[in-house]
N, C-alpha and C positions, 0 to 999 in steps of 0.2 A: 361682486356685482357693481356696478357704474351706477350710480347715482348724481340727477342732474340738481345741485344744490343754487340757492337764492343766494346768491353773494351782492345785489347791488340791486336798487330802484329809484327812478327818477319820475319825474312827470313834467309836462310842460302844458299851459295856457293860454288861448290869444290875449294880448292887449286889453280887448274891450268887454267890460264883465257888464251884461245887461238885466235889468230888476225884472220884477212881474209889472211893478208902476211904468217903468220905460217900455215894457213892451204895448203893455196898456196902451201907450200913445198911438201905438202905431197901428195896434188887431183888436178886436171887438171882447176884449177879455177884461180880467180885473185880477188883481190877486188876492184876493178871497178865495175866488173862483179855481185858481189855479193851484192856490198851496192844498184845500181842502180834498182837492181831487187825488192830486199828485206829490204833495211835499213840496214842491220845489220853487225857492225864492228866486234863482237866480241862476242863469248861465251865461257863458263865455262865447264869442261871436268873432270867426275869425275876418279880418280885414285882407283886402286884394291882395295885400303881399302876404299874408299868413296862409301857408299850405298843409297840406297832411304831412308831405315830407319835410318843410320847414320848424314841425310839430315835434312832428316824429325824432326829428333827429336833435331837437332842444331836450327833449326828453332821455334819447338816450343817453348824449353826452352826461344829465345828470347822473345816469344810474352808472355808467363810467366810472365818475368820478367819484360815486359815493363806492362803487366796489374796488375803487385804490389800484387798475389795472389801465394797461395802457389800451386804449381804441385797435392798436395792430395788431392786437393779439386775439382779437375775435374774428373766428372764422366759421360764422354762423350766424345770418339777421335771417330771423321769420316775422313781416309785418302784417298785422291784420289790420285790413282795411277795406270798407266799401266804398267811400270816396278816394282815390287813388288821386293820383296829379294826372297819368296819363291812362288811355287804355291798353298801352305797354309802352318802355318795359315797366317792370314791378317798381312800382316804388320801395321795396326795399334796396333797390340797387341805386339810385339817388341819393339814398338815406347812408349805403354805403362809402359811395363816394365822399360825401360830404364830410365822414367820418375818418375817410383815407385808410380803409382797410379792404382795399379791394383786391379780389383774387380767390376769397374762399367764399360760400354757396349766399346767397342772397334772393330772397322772393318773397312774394305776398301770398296770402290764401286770405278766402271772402266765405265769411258764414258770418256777415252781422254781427249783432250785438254778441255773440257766441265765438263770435272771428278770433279774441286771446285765449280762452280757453282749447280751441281747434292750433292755434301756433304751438301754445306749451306741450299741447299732445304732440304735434310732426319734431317740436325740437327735444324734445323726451327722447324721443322715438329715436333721433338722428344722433344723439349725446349716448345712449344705452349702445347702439351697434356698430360706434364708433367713427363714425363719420366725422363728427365735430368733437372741441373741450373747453370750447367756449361761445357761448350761446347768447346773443342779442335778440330778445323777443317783445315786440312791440305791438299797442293796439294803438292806432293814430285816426282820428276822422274831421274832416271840416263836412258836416252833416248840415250846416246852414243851406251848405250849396243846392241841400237837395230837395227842401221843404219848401212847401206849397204855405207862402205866409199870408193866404188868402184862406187856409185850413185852420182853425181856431183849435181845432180840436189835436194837432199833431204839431202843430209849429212851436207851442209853448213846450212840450216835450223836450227836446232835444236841445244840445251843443255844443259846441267843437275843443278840440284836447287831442293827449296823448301820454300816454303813461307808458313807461319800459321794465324792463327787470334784466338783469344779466344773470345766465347762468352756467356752473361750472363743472365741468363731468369729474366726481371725487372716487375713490372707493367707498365700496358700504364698510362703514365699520361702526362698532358699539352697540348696544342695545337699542338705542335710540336712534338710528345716525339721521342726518340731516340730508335735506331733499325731496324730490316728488316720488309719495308715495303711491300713488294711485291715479288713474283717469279713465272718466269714462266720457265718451261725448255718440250722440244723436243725430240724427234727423229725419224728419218726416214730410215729405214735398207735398202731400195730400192738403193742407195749410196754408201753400203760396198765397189765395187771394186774400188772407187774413192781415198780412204785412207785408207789404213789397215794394216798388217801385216801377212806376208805369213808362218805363222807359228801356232802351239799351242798344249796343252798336246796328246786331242783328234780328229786331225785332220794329224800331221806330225810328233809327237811326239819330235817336235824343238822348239826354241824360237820363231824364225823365225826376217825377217829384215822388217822396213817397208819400205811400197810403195807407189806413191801418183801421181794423177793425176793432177798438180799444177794448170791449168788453169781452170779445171773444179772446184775445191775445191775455188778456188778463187772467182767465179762468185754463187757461194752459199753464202758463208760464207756474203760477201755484202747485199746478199738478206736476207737471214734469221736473221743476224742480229742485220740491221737494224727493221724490222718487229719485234721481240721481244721485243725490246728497247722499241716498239711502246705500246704493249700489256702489258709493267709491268706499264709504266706511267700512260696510263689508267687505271690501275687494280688499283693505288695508286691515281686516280683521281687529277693528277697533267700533267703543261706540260713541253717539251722537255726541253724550255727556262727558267725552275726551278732548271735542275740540275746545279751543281755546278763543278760537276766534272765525266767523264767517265772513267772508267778503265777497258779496253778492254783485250781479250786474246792477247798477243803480239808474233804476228805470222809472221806478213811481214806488213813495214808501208804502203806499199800500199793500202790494205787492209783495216789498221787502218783509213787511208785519206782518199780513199770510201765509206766507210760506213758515217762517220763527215759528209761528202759531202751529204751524200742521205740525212742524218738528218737535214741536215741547223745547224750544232753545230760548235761554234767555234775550231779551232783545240787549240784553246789556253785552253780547258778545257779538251782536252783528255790526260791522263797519256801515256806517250809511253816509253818503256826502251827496246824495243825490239835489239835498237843498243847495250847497253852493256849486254844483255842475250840470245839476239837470241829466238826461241821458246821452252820454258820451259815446252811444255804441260802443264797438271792441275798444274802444278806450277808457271807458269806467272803472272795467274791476283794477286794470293795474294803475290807475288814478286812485281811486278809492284806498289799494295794497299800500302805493306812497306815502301817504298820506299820511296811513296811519304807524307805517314805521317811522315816518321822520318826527311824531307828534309821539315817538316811543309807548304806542299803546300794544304793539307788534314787535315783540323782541326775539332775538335767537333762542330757541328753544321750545318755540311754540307751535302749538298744528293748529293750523289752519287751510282752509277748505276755501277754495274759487268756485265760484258759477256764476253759470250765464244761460240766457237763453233769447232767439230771435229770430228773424226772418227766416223764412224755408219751409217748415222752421226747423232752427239747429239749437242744440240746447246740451249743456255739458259741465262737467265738475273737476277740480281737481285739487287732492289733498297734498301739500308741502309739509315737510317741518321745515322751519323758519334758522 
């Protein structure tokens, strides 16, 4: 059996890393107000020349280079994103380019915050039945572009990054062996008005800004998942008390601490950087995954568990061994 293994992750940041004090100057907030709510000191704010795919592809050159292989030989980028550069083609084929491996499969898929865990699913999927054997999957956003900073209540939220992972289709072998062991992913469209964006080509012919019902988004995202968590463990015939480490969408620590709580999971094994990123969309969990391998708290050997959940809403999990 093919197994799609984590050999390489990168991330990248804009330039300008802004406070809750700096934003203060500008939106009717404080940071009291904002850490108490949501955890989060601080985010990153991309500048005119910083793009998704200017992101995207700083990010994957690192996961490149931390997995020791050359950019040619990947023949496979799935990027998640809701801010694209254009509305075609995919910015994964820009991010290609840029990379100088073009000729094998390239494209974006769009579930929001959800959007990395939906790519690992399709490059799973594409790595298992042989299509690819070498897997570039990215969650990239510049989400400044899309917020209403007249919205005190979303603006502080959010932004902009990009985090990657490479991965490699191996044999299963061993008791243990290494790679994605399990996914499950969702969605429920009955929730559109709760998080979305009031805009789009064929509906306003605008970008449009988003919009979010924060208390109700909150009281899902708890429920759902936790309940996924539940559904991949099982699917991997393992329990909660095996994982070694969780890396959540990092969206608000509340949230983060809710859900821990519903699981009975120590908080001391959940990743959170939600304070120095804020919510990155499909770019946090493999930000967050960075992070904490390069800071060696995520070593080879370990299981660990991805989720996400967001607009749609789409909402999904998935177990690695590391």
């Amino acid at each position: 059996m093919r197994r799609s293994v984590l050999i390489g992750t990168g991330s990248a940041l804009p330039r300008h890393a802004v406070s809750n004090a700096e934003l203060a100057t500008r939106v009717d907030t404080s940071d009291e107000w904002i850490v108490e709510r949501t955890g989060i000191e601080n985010r990153y704010i991309a500048a005119p020349d910083e793009t998704t795919s200017s992101l995207a592809t700083e990010a994957a050159r690192n996961a490149i280079t931390a997995a020791g292989i050359e950019a040619s030989s990947i023949d496979l980028i799935v990027l998640a994103t809701a801010t694209p550069d254009q509305t075609f083609p995919a910015t994964a084929t820009i991010v290609q380019d840029n990379l100088g491996c073009n000729g094998g499969i390239a494209f974006d898929v769009a579930a929001v915050c959800s959007g990395f865990l939906y790519a690992v699913g399709v490059a799973d999927s594409m790595m298992k039945s042989g299509m690819a054997n070498r897997a570039l999957v990215i969650g990239a956003e510049t989400f400044s572009r899309i917020l209403d900073w007249e919205d005190r209540t979303t603006c502080v939220l959010f932004g902009d990054g990009a985090g990657a992972v490479v991965l490699e289709a191996r044999e299963d072998v061993g008791e243990k062996p290494r790679g994605i062991l399990a996914t499950k992913l969702h969605a429920d469209g009955a929730h559109n008005q709760l998080l979305f964006v009031d805009g789009g080509p064929s509906t306003t012919d605008t970008v449009g800004k988003l919009r979010m019902k924060g208390r109700e988004v909150f009281r899902h995202a708890v429920v759902n998942l936790a309940a996924v968590l539940k559904e991949v463990i099982e699917e991997a015939g393992l329990q909660i008390s095996d994982l070694d480490w969780l890396v959540p969408h990092q969206a608000n620590a509340r949230i983060l601490d809710a859900t821990a709580k519903k699981l009975k999971l120590s908080p001391d094994k959940v990743i959170m950087t939600v304070a120095q990123h804020a919510n990155t969309s499909a770019a946090s969990v493999p930000l967050a995954l960075d992070v904490a391998v390069r800071d060696g708290r995520i070593k080879e050997g370990d299981l660990v568990m991805l989720e996400a959940m967001g607009g749609g809403f789409t909402w999904g999990a998935s177990l690695l061994r590391i």
